[in-house]
C-alpha positions as MATLAB code, in Angstrom:
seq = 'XXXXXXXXXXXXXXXXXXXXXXXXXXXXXXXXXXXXXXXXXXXXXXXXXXXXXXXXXXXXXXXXXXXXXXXXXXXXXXXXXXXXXXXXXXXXXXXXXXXXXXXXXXXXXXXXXXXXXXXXXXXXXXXXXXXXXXXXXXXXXXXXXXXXXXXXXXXXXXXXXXXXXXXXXXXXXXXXXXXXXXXXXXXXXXXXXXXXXXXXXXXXXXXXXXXXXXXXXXXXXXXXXXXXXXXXXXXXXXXXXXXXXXXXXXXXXXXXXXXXXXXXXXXXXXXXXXXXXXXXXXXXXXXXXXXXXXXXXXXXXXXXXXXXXX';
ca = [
      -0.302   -6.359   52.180;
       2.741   -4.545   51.183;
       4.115   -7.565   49.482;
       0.967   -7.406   47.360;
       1.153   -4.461   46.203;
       4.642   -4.776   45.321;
       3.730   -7.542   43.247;
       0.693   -5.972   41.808;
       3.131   -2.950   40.607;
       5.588   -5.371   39.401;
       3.206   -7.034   37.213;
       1.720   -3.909   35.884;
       5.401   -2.722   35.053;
       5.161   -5.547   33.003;
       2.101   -6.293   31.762;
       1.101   -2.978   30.693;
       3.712   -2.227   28.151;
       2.761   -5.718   26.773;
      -0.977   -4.674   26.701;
      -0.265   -1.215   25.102;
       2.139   -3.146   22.171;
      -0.554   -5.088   21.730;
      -2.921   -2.336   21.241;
      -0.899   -0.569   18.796;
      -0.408   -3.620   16.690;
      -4.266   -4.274   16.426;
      -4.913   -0.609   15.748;
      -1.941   -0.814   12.834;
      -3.662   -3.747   11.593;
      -7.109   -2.635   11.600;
      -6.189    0.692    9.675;
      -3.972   -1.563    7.417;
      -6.455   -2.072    5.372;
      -5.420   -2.850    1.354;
      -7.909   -4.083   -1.728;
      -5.190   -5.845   -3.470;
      -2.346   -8.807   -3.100;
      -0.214  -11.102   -5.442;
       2.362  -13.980   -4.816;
       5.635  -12.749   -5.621;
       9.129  -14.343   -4.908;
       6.760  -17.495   -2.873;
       4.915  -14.773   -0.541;
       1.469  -13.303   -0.687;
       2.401   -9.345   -1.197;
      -0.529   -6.851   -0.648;
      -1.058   -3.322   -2.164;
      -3.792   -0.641   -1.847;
      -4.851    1.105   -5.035;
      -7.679    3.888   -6.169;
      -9.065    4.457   -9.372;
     -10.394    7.608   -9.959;
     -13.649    7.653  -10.934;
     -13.604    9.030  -14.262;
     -11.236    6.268  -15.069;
     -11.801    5.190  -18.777;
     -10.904    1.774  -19.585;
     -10.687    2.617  -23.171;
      -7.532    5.997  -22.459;
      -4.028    4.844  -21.574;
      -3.853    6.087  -17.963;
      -0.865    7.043  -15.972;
       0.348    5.542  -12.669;
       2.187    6.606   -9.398;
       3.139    4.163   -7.191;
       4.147    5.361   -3.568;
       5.800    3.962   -1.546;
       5.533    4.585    3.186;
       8.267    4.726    4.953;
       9.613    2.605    7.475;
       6.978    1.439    9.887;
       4.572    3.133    7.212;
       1.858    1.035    5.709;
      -0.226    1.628    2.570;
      -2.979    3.707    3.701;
      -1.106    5.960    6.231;
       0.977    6.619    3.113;
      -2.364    7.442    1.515;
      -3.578    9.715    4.164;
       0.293   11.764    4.190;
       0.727   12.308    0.883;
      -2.730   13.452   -0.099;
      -1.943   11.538   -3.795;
      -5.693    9.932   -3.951;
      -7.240   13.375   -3.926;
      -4.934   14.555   -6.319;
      -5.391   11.484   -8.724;
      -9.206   11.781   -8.998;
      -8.566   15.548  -10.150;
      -6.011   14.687  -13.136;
      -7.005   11.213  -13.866;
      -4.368    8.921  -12.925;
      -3.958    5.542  -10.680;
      -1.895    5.300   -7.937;
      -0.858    2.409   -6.058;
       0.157    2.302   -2.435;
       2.348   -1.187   -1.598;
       3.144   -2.311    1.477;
       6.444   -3.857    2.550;
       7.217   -6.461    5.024;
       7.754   -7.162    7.997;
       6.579   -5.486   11.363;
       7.015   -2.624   11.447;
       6.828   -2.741    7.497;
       9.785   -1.576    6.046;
      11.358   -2.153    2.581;
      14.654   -3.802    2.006;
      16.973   -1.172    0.733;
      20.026   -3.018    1.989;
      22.819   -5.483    0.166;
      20.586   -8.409    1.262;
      17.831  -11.315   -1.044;
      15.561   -9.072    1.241;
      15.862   -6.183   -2.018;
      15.876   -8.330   -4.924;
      12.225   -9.735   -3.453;
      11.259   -5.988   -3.716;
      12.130   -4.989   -6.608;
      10.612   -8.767   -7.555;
       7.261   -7.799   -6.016;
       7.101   -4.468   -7.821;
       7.430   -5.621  -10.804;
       5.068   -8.200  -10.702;
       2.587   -5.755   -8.999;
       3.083   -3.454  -12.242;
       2.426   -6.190  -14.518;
      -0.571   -7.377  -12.640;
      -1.991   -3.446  -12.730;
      -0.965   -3.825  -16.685;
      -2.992   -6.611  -17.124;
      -6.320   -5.259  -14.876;
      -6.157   -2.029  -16.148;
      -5.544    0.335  -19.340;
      -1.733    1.737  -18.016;
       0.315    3.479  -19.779;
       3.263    2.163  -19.519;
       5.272    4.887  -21.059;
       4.300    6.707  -17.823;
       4.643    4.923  -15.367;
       6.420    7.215  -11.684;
       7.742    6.244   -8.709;
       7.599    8.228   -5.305;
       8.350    7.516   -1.566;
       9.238    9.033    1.951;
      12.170    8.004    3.554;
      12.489    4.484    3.499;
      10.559    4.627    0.644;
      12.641    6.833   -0.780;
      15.175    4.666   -0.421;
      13.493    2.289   -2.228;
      12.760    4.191   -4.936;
      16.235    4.987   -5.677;
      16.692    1.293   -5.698;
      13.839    0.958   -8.567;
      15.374    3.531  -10.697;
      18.799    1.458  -11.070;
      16.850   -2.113  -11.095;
      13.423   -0.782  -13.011;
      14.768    1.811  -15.277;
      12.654    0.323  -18.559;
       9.828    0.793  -16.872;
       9.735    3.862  -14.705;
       9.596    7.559  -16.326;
      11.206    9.633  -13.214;
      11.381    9.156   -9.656;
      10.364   11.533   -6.464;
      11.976   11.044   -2.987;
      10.747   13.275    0.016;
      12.857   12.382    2.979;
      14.629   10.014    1.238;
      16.810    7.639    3.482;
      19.828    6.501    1.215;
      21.434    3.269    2.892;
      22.947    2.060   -0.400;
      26.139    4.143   -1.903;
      25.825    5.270   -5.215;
      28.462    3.079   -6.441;
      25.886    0.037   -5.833;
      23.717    1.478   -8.858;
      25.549    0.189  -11.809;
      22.323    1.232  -14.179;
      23.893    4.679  -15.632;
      20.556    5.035  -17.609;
      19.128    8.523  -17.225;
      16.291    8.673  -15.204;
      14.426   12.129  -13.969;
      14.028   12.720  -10.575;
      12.313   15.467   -8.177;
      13.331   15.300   -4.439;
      12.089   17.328   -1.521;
      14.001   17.563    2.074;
      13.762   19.873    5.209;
      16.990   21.371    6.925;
      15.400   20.293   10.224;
      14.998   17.000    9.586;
      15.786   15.262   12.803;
      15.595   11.204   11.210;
      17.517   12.116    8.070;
      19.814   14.883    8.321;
      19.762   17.345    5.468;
      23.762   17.707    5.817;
      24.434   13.966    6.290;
      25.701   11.979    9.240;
      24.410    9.639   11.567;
      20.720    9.592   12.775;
      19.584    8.668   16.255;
      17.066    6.051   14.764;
      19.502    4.260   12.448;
      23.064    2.660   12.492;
      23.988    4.266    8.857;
      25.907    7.084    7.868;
      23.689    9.221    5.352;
      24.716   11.025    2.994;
      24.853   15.034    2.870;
      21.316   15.946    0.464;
      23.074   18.306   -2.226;
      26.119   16.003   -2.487;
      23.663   12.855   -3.281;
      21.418   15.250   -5.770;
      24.608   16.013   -7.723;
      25.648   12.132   -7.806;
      22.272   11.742   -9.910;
      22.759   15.024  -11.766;
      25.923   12.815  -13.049;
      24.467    9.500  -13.525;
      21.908   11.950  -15.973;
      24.818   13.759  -17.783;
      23.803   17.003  -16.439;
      25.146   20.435  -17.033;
      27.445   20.760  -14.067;
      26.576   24.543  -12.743;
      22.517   23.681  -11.543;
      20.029   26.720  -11.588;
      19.317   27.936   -7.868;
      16.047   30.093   -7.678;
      13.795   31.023   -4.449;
       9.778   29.518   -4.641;
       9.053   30.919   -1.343;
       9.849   32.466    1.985;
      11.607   29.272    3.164;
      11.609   26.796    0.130;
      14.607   26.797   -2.247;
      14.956   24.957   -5.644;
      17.612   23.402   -7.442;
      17.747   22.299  -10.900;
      20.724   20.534  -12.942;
      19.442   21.082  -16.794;
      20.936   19.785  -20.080;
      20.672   16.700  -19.325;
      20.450   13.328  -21.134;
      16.932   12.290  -22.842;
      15.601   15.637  -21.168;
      16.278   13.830  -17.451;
      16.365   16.612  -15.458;
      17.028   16.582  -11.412;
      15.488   19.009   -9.363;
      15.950   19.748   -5.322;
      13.151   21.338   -3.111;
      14.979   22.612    0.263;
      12.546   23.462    2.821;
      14.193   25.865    5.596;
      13.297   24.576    8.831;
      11.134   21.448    7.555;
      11.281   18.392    9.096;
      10.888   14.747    8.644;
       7.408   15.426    6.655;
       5.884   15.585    3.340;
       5.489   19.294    2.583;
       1.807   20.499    1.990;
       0.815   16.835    2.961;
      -1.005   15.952    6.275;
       0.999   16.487    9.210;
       3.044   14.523   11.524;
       3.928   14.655   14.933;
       5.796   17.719   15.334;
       8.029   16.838   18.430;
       9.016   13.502   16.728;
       9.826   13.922   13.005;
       9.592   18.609   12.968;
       7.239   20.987   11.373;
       5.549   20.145    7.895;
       5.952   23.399    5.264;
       2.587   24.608    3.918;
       4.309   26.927    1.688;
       4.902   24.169   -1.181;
       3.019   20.846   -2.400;
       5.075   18.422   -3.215;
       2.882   16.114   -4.323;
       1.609   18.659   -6.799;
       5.167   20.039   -7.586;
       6.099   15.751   -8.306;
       3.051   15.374  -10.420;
       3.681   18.783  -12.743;
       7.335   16.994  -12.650;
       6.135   13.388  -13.520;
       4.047   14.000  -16.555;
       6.256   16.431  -18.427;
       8.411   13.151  -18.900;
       7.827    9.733  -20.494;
       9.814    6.816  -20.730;
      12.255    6.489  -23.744;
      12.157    3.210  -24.750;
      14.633    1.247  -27.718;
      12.779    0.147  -30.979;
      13.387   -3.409  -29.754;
      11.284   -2.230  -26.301;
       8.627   -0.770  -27.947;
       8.002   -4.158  -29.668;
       7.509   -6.227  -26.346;
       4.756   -3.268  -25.293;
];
């Protein structure tokens, strides 16, 4: 009897864990749900995207595509950042892609794993082009961590095509010395002091092997690549939220920092995650407002040679 129930406890130690991954994954899948796919680099690719519903095929219509982080898929990314909502009041499309893998992440590292991104985002953009009336003049760029990550990546790959960039969170794996694209390109970023997965001050985080960067130090390194004036504009928006703007800049590419005192590893104003995992989420800014003001007081710049191909 005793040996039975030694056994019995034995194979719950390990059977249960295996039952519980298993539940997760179909509960990930079945809330995976996206309304869009193409083949890009040889593999089937899938993306979620809303149209608002006073969408007028006949207008030129901006788009945002953002971007989860890593285990992140496209409507969790959806449901964080609040962007739908926000989209059917001002009249734009956004697109929510999904990365690969499982958990998904996107391939922000020196590997053929990043080119296939940038690839697939591209193609996804001129597939969107063709189905809809985009204009592609203003086309934006946004993700959380990983995805900010990634998002960096598409500003030094996808420069032509993207107007300005937002990162909350962002995780920055490459150095900036990897960007060779010196184009300026405007970009809005938003990041908590309290952020226990990316460190506002830089430095090694207990969920990844890299060394990040400190937050202000990176923000200057694109206040550079835009040809900034070097002294940025500090002002207070609120109790605990701080902004930072380098003006002057090239083609009107300005780079602006949101520090929220105390956040965490969220989007500010957006819905909420776990609190004892990734910190407290600030109500006291939007950021996907605050990006959207951002993104549509600036449109791509393109050559007279560019504007021919469009």
């Amino acid at each position: 009897m005793k040996i039975r129930t030694i056994a019995r406890a034995a194979l719950a130690v390990v059977v249960l864990p295996i039952l519980l991954g298993l539940i997760v994954v179909a509960g990930i899948r079945l809330l995976d749900r996206t309304n869009g796919s193409i083949v890009s680099s040889g593999k089937t690719r899938r993306y979620l995207v809303h149209v608002p519903p006073g969408y007028d095929r006949a207008k030129p219509t901006p788009l945002v595509i953002s971007l989860h982080g890593a285990a992140g898929w496209p409507r969790q990314q959806q449901y964080l950042s609040q962007w739908s909502r926000l989209a059917d009041a001002q009249g734009f499309i956004v697109v929510y892609p999904a990365g690969t893998g499982f958990p998904q992440i996107w391939h922000v590292f020196r590997d053929a794993g990043l080119r296939r991104d940038v690839n697939f985002i591209s193609d996804m953009i001129d597939t969107l082009e063709r189905t809809y009336d985009i204009d592609s003049t203003r086309i934006y760029v946004d993700g959380i961590s990983n995805g900010g990550g990634m998002a960096f990546v598409l500003s030094c790959t996808l420069s032509d095509r993207i107007a300005a960039i937002g990162l909350v969170a962002a995780a920055q794996t490459l150095p900036w010395s990897w960007c060779e694209d010196h184009r300026p390109v405007p970009m809005i970023a938003f990041h908590g002091t309290a952020d226990p997965i990316i460190p506002y001050k830089g430095g090694h985080s207990p969920l990844a092997p890299e060394i990040f960067p400190d937050v202000e130090t990176w923000v200057s390194h694109w206040a550079q690549r835009n040809r900034c004036a070097s002294t940025p504009e500090d002002s207070s928006v609120a109790a605990d939220v701080s902004r930072r703007q380098y003006a002057g800049c090239a083609d009107s590419a300005n780079v602006v920092l949101y520090t929220i005192r105390g956040g965490g590893h969220t989007w500010p104003g957006g819905k909420p995650l776990p609190s004892i995992l990734v910190g407290p989420t600030s109500r006291e800014i939007d950021a996907t407002r605050a990006m959207w003001n951002f993104f549509r007081a600036h449109q791509l710049r393109r050559a007279p040679d560019q504007e021919q191909q469009h």
